[in-house]
PyMOL commands that place a pseudoatom at each C-alpha (Angstrom):
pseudoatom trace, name=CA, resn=UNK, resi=1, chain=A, elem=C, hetatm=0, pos=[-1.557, -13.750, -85.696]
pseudoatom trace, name=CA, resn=UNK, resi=2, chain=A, elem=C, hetatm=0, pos=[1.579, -15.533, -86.117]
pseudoatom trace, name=CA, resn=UNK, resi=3, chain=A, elem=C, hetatm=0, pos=[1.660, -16.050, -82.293]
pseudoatom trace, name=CA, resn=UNK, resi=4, chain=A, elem=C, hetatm=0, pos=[-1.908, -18.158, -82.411]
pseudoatom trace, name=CA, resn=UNK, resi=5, chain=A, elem=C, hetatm=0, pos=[-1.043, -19.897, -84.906]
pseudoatom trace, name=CA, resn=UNK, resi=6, chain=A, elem=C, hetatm=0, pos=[2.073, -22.035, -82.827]
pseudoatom trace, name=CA, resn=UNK, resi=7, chain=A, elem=C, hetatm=0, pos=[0.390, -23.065, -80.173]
pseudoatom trace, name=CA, resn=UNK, resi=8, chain=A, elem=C, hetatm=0, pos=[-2.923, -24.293, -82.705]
pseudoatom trace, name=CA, resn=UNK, resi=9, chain=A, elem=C, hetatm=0, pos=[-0.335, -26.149, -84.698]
pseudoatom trace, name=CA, resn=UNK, resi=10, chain=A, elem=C, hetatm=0, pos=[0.861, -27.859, -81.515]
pseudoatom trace, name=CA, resn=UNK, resi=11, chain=A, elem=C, hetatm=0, pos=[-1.962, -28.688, -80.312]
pseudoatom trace, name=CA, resn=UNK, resi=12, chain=A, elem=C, hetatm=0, pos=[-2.995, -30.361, -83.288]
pseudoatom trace, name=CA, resn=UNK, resi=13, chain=A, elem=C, hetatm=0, pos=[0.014, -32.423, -83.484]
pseudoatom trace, name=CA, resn=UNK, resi=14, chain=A, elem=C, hetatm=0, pos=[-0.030, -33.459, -79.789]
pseudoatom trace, name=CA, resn=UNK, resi=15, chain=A, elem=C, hetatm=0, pos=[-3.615, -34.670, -80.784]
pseudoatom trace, name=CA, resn=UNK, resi=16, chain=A, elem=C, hetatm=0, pos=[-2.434, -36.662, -83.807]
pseudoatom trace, name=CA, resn=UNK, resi=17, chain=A, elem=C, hetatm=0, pos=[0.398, -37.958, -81.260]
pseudoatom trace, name=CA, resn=UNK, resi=18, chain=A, elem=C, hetatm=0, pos=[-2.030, -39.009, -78.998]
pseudoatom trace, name=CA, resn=UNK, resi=19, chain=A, elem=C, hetatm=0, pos=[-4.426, -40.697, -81.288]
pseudoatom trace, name=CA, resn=UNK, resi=20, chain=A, elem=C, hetatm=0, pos=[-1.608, -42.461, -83.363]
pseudoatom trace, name=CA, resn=UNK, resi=21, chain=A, elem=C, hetatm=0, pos=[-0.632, -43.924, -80.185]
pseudoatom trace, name=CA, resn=UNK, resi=22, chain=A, elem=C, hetatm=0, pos=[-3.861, -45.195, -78.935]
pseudoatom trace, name=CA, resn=UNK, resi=23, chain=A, elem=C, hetatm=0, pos=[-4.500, -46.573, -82.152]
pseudoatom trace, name=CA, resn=UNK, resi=24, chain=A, elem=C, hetatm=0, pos=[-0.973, -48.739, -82.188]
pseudoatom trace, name=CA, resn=UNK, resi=25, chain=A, elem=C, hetatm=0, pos=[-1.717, -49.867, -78.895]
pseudoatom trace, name=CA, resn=UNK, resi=26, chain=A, elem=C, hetatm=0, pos=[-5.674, -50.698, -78.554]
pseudoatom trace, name=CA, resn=UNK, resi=27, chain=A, elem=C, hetatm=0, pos=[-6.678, -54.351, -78.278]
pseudoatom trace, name=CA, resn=UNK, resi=28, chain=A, elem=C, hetatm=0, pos=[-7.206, -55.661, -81.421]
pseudoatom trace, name=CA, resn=UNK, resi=29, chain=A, elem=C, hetatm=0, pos=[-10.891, -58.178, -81.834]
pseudoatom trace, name=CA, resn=UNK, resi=30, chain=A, elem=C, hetatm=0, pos=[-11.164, -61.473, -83.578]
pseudoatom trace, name=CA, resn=UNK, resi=31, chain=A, elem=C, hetatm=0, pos=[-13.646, -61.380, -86.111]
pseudoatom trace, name=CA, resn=UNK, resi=32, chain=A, elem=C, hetatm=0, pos=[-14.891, -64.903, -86.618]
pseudoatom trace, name=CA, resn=UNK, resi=33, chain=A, elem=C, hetatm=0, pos=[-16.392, -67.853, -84.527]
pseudoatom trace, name=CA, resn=UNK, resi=34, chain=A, elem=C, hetatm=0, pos=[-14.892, -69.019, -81.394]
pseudoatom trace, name=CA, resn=UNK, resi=35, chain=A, elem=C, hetatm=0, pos=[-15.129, -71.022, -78.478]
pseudoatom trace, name=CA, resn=UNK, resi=36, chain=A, elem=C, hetatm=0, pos=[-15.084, -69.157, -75.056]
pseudoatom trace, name=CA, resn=UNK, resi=37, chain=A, elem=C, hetatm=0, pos=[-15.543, -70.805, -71.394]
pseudoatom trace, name=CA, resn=UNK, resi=38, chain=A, elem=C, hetatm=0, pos=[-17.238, -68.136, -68.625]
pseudoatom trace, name=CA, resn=UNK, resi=39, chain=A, elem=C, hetatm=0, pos=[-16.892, -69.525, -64.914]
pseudoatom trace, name=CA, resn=UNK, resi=40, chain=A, elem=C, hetatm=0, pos=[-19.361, -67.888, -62.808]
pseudoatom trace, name=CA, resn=UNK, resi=41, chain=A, elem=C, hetatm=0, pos=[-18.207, -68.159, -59.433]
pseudoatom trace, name=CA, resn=UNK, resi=42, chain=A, elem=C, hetatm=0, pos=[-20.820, -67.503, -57.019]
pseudoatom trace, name=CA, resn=UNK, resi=43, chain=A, elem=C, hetatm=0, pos=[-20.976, -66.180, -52.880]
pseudoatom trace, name=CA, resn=UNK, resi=44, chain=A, elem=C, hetatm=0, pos=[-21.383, -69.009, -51.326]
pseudoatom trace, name=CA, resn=UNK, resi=45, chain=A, elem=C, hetatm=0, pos=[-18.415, -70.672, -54.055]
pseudoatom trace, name=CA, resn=UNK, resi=46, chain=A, elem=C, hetatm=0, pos=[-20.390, -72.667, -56.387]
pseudoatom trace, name=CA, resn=UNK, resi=47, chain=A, elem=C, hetatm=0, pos=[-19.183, -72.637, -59.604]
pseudoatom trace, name=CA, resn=UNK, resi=48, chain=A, elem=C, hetatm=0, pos=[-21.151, -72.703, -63.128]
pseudoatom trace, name=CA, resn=UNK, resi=49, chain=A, elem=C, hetatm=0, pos=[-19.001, -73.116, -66.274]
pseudoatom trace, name=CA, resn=UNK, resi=50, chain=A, elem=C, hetatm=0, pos=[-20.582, -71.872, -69.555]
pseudoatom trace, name=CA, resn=UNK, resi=51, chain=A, elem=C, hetatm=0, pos=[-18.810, -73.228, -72.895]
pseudoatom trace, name=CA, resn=UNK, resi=52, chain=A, elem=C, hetatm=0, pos=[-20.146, -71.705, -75.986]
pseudoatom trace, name=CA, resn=UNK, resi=53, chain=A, elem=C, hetatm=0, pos=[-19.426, -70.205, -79.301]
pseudoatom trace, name=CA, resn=UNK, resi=54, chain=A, elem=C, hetatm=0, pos=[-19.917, -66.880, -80.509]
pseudoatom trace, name=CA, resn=UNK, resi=55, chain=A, elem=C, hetatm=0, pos=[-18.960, -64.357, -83.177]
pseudoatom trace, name=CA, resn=UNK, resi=56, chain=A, elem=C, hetatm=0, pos=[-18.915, -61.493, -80.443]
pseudoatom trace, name=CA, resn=UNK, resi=57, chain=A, elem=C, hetatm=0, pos=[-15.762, -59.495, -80.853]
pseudoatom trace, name=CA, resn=UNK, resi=58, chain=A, elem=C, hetatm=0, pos=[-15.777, -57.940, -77.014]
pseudoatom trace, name=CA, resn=UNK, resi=59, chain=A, elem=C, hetatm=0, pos=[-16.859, -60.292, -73.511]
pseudoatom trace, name=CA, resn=UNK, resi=60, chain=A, elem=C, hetatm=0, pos=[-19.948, -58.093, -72.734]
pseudoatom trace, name=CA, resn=UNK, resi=61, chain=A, elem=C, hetatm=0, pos=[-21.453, -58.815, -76.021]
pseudoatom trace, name=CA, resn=UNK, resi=62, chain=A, elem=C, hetatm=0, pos=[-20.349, -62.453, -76.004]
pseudoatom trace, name=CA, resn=UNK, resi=63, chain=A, elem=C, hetatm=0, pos=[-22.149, -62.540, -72.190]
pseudoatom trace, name=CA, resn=UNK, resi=64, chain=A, elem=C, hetatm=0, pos=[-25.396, -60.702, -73.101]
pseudoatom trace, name=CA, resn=UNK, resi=65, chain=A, elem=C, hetatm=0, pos=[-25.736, -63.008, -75.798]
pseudoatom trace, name=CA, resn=UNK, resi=66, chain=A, elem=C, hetatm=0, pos=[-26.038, -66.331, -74.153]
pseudoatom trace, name=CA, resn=UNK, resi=67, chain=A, elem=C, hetatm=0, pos=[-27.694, -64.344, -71.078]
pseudoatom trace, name=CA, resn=UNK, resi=68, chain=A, elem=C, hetatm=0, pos=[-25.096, -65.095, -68.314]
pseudoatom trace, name=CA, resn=UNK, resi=69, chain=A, elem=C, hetatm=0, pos=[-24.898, -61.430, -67.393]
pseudoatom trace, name=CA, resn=UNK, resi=70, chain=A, elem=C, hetatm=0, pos=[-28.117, -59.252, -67.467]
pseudoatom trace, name=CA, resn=UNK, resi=71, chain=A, elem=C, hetatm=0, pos=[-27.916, -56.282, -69.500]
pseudoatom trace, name=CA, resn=UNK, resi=72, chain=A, elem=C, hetatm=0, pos=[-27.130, -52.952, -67.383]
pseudoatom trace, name=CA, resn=UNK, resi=73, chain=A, elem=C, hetatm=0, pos=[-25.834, -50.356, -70.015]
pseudoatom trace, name=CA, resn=UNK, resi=74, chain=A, elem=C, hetatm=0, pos=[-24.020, -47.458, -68.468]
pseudoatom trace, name=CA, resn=UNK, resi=75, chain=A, elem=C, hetatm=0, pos=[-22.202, -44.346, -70.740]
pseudoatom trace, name=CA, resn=UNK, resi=76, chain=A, elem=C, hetatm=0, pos=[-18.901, -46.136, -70.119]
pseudoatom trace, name=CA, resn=UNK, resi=77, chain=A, elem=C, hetatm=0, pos=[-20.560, -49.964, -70.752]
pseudoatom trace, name=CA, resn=UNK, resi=78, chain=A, elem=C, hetatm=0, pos=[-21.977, -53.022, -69.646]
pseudoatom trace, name=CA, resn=UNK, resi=79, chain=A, elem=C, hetatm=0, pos=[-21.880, -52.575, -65.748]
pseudoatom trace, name=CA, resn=UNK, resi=80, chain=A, elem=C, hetatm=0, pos=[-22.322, -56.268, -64.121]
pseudoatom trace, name=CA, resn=UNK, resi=81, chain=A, elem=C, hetatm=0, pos=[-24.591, -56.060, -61.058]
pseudoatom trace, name=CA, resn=UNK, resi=82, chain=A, elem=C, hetatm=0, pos=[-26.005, -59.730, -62.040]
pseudoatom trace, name=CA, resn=UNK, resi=83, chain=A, elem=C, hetatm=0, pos=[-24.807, -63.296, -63.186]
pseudoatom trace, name=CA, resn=UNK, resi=84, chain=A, elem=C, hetatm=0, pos=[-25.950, -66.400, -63.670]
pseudoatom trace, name=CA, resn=UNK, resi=85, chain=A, elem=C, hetatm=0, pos=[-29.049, -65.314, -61.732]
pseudoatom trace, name=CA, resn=UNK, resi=86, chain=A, elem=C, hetatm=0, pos=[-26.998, -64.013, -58.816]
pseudoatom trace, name=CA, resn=UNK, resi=87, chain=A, elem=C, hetatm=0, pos=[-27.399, -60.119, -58.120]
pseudoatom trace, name=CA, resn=UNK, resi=88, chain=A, elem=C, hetatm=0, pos=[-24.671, -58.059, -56.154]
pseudoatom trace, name=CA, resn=UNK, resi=89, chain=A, elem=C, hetatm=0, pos=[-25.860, -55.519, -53.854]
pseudoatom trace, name=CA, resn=UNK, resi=90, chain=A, elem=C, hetatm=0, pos=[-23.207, -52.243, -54.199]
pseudoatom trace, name=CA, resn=UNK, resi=91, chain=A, elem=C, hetatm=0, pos=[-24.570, -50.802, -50.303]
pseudoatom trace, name=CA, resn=UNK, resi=92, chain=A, elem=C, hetatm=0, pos=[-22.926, -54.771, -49.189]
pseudoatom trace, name=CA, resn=UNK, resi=93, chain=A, elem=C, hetatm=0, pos=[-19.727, -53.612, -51.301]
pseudoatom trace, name=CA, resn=UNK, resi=94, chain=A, elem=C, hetatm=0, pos=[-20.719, -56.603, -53.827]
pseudoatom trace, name=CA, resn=UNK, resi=95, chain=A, elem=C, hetatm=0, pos=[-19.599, -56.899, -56.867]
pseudoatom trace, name=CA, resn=UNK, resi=96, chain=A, elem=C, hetatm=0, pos=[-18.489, -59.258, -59.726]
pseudoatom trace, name=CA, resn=UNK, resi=97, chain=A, elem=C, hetatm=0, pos=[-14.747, -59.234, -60.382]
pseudoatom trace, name=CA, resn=UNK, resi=98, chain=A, elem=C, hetatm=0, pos=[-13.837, -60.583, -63.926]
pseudoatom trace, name=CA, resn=UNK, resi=99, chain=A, elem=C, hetatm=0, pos=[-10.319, -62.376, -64.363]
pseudoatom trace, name=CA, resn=UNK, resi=100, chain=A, elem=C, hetatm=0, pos=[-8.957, -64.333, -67.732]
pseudoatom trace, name=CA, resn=UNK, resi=101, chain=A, elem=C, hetatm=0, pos=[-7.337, -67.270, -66.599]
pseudoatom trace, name=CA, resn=UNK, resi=102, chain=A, elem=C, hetatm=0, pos=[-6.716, -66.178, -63.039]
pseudoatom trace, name=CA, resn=UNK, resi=103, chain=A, elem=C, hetatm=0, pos=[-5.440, -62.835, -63.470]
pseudoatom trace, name=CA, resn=UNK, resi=104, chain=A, elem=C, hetatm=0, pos=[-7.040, -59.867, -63.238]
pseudoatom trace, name=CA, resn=UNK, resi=105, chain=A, elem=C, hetatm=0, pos=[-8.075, -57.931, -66.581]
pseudoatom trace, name=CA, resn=UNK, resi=106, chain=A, elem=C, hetatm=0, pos=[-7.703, -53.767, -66.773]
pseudoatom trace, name=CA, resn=UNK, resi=107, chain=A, elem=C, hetatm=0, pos=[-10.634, -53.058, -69.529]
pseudoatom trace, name=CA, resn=UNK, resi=108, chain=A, elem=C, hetatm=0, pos=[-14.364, -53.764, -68.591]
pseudoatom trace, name=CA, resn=UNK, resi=109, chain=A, elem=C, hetatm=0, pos=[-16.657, -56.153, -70.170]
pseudoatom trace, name=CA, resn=UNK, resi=110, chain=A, elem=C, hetatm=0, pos=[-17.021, -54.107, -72.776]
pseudoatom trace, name=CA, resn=UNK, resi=111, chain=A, elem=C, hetatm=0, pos=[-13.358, -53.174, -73.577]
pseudoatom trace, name=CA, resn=UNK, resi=112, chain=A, elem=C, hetatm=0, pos=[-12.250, -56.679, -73.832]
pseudoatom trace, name=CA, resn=UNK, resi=113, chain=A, elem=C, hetatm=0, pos=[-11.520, -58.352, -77.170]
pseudoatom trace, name=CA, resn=UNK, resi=114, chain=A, elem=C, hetatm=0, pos=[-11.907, -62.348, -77.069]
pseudoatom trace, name=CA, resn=UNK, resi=115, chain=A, elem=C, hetatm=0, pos=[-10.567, -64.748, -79.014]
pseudoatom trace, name=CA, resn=UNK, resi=116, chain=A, elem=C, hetatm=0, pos=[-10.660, -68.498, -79.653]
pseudoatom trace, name=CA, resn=UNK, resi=117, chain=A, elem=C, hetatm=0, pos=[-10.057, -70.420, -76.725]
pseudoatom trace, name=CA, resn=UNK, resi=118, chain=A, elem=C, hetatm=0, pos=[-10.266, -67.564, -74.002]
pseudoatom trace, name=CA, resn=UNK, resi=119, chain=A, elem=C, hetatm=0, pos=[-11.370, -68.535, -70.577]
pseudoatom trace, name=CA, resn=UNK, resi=120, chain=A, elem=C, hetatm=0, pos=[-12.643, -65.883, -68.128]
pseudoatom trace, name=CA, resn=UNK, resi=121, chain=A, elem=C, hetatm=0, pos=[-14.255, -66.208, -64.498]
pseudoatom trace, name=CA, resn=UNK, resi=122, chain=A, elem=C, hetatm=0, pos=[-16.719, -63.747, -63.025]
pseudoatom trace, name=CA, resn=UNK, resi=123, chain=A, elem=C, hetatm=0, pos=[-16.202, -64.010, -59.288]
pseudoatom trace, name=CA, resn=UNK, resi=124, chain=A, elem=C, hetatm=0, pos=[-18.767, -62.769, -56.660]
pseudoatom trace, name=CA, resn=UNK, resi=125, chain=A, elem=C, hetatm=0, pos=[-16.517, -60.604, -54.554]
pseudoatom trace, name=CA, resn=UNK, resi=126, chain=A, elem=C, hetatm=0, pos=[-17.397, -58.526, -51.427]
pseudoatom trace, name=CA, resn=UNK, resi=127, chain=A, elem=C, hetatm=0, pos=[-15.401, -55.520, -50.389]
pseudoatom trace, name=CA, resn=UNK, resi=128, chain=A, elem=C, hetatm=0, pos=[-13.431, -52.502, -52.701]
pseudoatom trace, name=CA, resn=UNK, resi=129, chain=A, elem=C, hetatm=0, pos=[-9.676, -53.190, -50.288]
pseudoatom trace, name=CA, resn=UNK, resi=130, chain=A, elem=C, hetatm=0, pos=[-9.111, -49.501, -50.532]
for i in range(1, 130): cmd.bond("trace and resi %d" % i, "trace and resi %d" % (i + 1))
show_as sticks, trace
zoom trace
């Protein structure tokens, strides 16, 4: 019994590990009104700046809610196949990068805190670079 009981004991404390340190480290949201700019940058390189506010803690929600992006739900989140009115097709290898200020972001739409002042572009890009 005694030999069952280590490893359960481990494991449980490699799970609190695990979860105290993805709770230190997630993004933290900014409850609140605030002013966000979305430049949707389009194939053939016209650009459309939105500047709104919203109380939307996370991008996707603040996007679906003035209706830049149309709403494709997957398990893991918004999925962007369409901006502004522009749809990418994924057999072309189209799709819609999304940067904050220029650099590239590593959380989706729907992982991404904002805050007051943020400025993000959603650029129509073809090709994965593999």
């Amino acid at each position: 019994m005694k030999k069952n009981l280590i490893p359960a004991i481990a494991l449980v404390l490699a799970a609190a590990l695990l979860f105290g340190v993805w709770y230190i480290t997630r993004p933290n949201t900014q409850e609140g009104a605030k002013a966000l700019t979305v430049e949707v940058i389009h194939k053939n390189g016209e650009t459309k700046r939105f500047d709104f506010r919203t109380d939307a803690e996370f991008l996707s929600d603040a996007l679906l809610e003035q209706q830049i992006v149309a709403d494709n739900q997957t398990a893991y989140g918004l999925y962007i196949l369409t901006a502004d009115g522009e749809s990418a097709n994924e057999a072309d290898q189209e799709w819609w990068c999304i940067t904050k200020g220029g650099e590239s972001l590593m959380t989706g739409a729907s992982e991404t805190p904002v805050a007051d002042g943020d400025i993000y572009e959603l650029t129509f890009t073809v090709g994965y670079g593999y």
